[in-house]
C-alpha positions as CSV (number, residue, x, y, z in Angstrom):
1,X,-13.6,8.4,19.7
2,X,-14.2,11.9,20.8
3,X,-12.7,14.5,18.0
4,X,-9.7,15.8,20.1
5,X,-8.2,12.8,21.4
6,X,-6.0,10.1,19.6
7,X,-7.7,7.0,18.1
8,X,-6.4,3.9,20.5
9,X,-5.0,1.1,18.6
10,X,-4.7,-2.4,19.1
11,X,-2.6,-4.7,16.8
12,X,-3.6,-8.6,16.0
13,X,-0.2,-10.5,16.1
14,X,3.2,-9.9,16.2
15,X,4.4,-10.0,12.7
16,X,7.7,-8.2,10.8
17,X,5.7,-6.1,9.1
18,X,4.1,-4.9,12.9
19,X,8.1,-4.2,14.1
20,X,9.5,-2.2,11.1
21,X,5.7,-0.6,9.6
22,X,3.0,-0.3,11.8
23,X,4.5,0.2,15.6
24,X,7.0,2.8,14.4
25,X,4.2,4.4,12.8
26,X,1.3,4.3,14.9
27,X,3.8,6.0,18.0
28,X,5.4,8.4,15.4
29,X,1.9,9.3,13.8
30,X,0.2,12.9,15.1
31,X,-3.2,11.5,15.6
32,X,-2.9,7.8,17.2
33,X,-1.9,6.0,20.5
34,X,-0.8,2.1,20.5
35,X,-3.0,1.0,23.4
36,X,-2.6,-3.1,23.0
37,X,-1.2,-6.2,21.2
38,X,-2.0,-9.5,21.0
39,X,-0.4,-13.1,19.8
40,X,-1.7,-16.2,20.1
41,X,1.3,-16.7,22.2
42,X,1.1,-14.8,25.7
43,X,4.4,-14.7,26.0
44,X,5.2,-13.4,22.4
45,X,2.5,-10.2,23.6
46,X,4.0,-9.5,26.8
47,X,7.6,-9.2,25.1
48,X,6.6,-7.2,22.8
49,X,4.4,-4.9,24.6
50,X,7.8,-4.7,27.1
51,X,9.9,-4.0,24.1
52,X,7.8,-1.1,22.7
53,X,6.2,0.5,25.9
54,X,2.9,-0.8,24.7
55,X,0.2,-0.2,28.0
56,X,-1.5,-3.8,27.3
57,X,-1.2,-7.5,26.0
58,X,-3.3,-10.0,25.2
59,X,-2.9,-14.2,24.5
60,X,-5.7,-14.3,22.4
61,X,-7.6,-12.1,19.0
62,X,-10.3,-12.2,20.9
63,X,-9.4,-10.7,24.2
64,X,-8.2,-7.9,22.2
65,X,-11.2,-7.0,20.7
66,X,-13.2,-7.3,23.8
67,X,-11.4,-4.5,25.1
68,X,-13.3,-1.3,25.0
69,X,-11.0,0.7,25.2
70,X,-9.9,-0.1,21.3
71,X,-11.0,2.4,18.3
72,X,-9.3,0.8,16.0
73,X,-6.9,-2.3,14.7
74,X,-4.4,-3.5,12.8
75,X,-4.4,-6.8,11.0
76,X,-0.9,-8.0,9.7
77,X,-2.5,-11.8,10.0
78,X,-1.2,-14.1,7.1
79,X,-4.0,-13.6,4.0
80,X,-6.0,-16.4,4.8
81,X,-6.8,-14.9,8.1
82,X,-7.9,-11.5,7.0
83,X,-11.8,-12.2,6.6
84,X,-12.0,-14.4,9.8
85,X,-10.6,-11.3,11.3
86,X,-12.3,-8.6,9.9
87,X,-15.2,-9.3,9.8
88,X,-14.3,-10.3,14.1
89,X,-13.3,-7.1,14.6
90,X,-16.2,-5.0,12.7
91,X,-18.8,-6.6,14.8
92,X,-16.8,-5.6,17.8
93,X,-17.7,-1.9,16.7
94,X,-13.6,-2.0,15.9
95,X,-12.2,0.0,12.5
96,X,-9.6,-2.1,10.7
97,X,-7.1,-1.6,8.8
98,X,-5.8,-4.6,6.8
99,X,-2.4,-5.7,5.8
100,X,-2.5,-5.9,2.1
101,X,-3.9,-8.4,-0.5
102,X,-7.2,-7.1,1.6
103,X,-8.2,-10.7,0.5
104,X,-7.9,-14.1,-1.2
105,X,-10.9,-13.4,-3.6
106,X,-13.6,-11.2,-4.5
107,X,-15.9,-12.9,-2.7
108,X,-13.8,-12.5,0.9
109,X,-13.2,-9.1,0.1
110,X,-17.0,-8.5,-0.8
111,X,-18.2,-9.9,2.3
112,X,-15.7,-8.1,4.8
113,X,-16.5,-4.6,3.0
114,X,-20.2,-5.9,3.8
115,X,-19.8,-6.8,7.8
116,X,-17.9,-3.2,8.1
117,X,-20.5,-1.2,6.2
118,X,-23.6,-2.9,8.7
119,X,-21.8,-1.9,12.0
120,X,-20.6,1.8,10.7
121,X,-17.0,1.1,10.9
122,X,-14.2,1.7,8.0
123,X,-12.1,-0.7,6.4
124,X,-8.7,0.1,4.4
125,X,-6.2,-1.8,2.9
126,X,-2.7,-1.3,4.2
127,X,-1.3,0.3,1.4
128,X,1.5,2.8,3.0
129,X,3.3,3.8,0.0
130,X,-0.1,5.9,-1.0
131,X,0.3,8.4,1.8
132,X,3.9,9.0,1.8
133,X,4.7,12.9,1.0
134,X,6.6,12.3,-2.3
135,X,3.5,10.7,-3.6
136,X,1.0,13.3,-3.1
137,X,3.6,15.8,-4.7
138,X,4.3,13.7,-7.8
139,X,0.3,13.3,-8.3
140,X,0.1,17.7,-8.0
141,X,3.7,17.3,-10.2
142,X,2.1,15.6,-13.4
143,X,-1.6,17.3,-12.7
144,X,-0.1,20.4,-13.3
145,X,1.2,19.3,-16.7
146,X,4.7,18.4,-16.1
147,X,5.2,15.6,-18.8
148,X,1.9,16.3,-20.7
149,X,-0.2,13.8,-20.9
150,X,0.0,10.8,-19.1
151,X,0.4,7.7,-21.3
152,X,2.5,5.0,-19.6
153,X,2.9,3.2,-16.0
154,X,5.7,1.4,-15.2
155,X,6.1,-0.2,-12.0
156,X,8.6,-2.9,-10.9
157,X,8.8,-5.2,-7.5
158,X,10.6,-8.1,-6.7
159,X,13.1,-10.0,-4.7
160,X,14.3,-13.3,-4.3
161,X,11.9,-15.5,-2.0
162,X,13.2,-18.5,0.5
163,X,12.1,-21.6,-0.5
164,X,10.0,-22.4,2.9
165,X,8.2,-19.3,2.7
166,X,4.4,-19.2,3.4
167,X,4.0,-16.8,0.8
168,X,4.6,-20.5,-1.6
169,X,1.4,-21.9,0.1
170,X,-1.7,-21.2,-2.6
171,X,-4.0,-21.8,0.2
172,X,-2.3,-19.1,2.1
173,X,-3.1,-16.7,-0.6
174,X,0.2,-17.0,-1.9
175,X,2.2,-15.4,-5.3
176,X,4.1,-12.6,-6.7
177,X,1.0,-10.6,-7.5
178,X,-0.6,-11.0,-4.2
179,X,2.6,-10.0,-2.4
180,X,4.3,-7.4,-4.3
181,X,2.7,-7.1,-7.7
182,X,-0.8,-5.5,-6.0
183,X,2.2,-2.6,-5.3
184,X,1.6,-2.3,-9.5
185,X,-1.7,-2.9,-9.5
186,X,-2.1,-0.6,-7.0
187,X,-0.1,2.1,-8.2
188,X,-1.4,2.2,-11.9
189,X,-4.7,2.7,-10.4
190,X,-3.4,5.8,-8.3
191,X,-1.8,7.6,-11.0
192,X,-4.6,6.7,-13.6
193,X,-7.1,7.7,-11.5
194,X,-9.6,5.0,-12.6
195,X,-10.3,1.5,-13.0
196,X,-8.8,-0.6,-16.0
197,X,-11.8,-1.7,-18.2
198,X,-9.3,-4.8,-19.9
199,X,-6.1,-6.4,-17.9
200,X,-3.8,-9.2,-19.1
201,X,-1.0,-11.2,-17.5
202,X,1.7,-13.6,-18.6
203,X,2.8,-15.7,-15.5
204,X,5.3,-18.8,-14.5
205,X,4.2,-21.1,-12.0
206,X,6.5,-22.4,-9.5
207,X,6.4,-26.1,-7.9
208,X,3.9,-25.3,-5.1
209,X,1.5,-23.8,-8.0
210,X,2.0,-20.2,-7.2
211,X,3.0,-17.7,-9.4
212,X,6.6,-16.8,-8.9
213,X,7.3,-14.4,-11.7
214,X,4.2,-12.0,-13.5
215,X,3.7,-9.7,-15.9
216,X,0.8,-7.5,-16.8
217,X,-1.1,-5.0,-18.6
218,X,-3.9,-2.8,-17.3
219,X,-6.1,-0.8,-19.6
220,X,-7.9,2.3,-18.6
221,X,-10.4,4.3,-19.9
222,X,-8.7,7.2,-21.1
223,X,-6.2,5.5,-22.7
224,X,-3.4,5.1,-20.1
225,X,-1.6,1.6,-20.6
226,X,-0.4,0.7,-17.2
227,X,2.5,-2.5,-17.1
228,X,4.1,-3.9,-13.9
229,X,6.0,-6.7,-13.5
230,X,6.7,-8.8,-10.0
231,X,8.3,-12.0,-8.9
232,X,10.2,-14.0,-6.2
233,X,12.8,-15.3,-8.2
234,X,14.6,-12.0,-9.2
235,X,16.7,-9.6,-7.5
236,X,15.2,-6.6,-5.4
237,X,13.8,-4.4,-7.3
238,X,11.0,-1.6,-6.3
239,X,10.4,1.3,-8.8
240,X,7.6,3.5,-10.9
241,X,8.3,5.1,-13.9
242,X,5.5,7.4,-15.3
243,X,5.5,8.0,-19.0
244,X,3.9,11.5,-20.4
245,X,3.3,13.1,-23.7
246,X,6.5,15.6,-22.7
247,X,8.1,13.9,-20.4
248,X,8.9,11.1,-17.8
249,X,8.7,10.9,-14.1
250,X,10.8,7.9,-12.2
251,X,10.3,7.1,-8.7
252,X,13.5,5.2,-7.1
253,X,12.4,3.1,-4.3
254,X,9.2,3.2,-5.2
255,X,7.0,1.5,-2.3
256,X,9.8,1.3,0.2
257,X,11.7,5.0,0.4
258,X,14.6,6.1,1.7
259,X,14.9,9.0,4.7
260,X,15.1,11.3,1.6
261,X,12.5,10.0,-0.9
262,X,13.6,11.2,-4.5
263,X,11.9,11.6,-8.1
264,X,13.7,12.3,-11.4
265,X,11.8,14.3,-13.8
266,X,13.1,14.5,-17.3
267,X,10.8,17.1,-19.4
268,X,11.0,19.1,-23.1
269,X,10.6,22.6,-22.2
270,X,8.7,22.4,-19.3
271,X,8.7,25.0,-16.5
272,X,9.8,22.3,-13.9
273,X,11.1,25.3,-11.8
274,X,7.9,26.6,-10.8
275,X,6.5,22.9,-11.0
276,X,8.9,21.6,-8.3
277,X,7.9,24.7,-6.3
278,X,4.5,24.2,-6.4
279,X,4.4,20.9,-5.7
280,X,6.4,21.4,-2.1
281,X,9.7,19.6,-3.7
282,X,13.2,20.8,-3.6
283,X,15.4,20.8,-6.3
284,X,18.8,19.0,-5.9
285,X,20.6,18.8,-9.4
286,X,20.3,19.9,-13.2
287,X,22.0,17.2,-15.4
288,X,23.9,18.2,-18.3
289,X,21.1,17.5,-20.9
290,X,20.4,19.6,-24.4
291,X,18.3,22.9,-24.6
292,X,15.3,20.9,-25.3
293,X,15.5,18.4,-22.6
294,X,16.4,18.9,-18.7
295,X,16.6,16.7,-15.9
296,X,15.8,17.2,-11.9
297,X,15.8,15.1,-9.1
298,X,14.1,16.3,-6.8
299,X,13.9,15.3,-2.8
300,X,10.7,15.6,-0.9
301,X,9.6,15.6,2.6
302,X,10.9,11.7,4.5
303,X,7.9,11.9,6.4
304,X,7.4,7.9,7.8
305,X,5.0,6.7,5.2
306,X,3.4,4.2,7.8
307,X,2.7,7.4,10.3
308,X,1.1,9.3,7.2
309,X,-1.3,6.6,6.7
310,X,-2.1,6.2,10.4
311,X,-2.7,10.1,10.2
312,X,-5.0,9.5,7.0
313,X,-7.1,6.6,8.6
314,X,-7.5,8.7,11.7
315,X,-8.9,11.7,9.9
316,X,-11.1,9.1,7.5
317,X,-12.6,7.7,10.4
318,X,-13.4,11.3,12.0
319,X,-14.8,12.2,8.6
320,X,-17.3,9.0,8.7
321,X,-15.6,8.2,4.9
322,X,-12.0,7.1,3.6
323,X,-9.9,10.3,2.7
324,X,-8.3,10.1,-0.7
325,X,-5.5,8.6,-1.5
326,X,-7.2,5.5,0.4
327,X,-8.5,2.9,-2.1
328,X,-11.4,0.6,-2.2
329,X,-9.8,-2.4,-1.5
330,X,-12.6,-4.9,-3.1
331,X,-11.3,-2.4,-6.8
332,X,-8.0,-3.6,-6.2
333,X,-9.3,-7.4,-5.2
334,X,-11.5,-7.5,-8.5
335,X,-8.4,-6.2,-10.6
336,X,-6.1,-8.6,-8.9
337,X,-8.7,-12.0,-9.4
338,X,-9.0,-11.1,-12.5
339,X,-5.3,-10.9,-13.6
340,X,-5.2,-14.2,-12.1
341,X,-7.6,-16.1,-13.5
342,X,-7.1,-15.5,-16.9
343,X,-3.1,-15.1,-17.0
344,X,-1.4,-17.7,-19.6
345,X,0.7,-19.7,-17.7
346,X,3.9,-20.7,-18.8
């Protein structure tokens, strides 16, 4: 891919997440093209290439990533899929990016960061909610010593699952954690800015075997106590709350933002004026709170999260390494195995 022109993507199946994430974002994104699709059903590829204006389709994975023409793909593919596919489309000379869990295990995840590293291509876990605008101006927000010192994260993701689901199949890499609790996982890691070094978990198990409702702790070395909870059994719910010595950030919305993502920032005393301003934010209300204490919510920039990330694994792959705040995915995988296989089960 020269350094002017887009990166040309091709996407591997035709899944929700491809319609309402990655599409919109990929032909909404500064630095990308959509070039292909492809579905095991021909018919499924030519529709949808018709629908979005997409130059070619393919009936097969593997037609798709015997087309030259390709940079870079997409991989939405139900979790048990995601090595197979990978570690395809790395030796095709093709970057991936991977729907999230990146994997089923340690191992998977260990062996598709290995096939990417021995043909020079990168590999990132889908995780949109990273690059979104609101994010990178709530990390400069609390650097900048907003609410102190950082102490607590909160995070919260759920909704209530249908019973035929595939995300009920344990062989499919199935469970709350995998599907929306890695959100948690995921964002106490961010705003930590580390690895946890102890983790515990407290889970129910549904018929099928899969966890259906979790709750954890993540310890990190500087003394940050991250907890998230996650489940299919309750209603939506999709928030961060970040706990300082001198104050408290919450993030409504949390992983799935509205056209105006919003923050409220309750502090003691704190310049939040010249915070908010700093941090690219505009300031929508003061609440009627004491002397000591105020309250802001502020709105940021609505900025498609999906074409931010597209923009950031563009610009990672032109820089030869993944541009923060991209993750190593096999971090995540270790944290999320882990919580797994030692959670008490009730």
């Amino acid at each position: 891919m020269a350094s002017e022109s887009k990166m040309r993507w091709g996407i591997m199946g035709c899944a929700r997440i491809s319609r309402r994430g990655l599409i919109p974002g990929i032909q909404g994104s500064q630095t990308s093209q959509l070039a292909a699709i492809a579905s095991r059903d021909r018919a499924a590829a030519q529709a949808w290439a018709h629908e979005f204006h997409i130059p070619r389709s393919y009936g097969s994975y593997e037609e798709l990533l015997a087309d030259t023409a390709i940079d870079a793909v997409y991989i939405p593919l139900p979790n048990e899929l995601h090595e197979r596919w990978t570690i395809a489309a790395a030796e095709s000379g093709k970057h991936v990016l991977c729907e999230k869990p990146l994997a089923r295990t340690v191992a998977e995840a260990e062996r598709m960061k290995k096939a990417c590293r021995s043909r020079g291509v990168l590999l990132m876990e889908a995780f949109m909610w990273r690059f979104q605008p609101r994010v990178e101006a709530i990390r400069k927000l609390i650097d900048s010593g907003a609410i102190g010192e950082t102490r607590l994260i909160r995070t919260s993701f759920s909704f209530p699952i249908d019973t035929g689901d595939w995300r009920l199949d344990p062989a499919r890499g199935g469970g709350a954690l995998f599907d929306v609790g890695c959100y948690g996982v995921s964002a106490a890691r961010l705003f930590a800015n580390a690895e946890p070094v102890h983790v515990q978990a407290f889970a129910r198990r549904g018929e099928s075997g899969v966890d259906l409702t979790l709750v954890a702790q993540l310890a990190f070395p500087s003394g940050i106590i991250g907890v998230l909870d996650c489940g299919f059994e309750e209603p939506f719910r999709c928030s961060i709350e970040i706990v300082g010595t001198d104050g408290v950030v919450e993030i409504p919305r949390a992983f799935l933002p509205s056209e105006t993502p919003t923050a409220i920032v309750r502090d003691r005393g704190v310049d939040v004026e010249r915070l908010v301003r700093e941090a690219g934010a505009s300031n929508e209300k003061k609440a009627e709170k004491p002397a000591v204490e105020s309250e802001r919510t502020l709105a940021f920039d609505g900025y498609n999260q999906y074409a931010a990330m597209v923009d950031a694994f563009a610009r990672s792959v032109r820089l030869g390494k993944l541009e923060s705040p991209a993750e190593d995915g096999l971090e995540q995988m270790r944290t999320i195995e882990t919580l797994l296989n030692t959670a008490y089960y009730l």
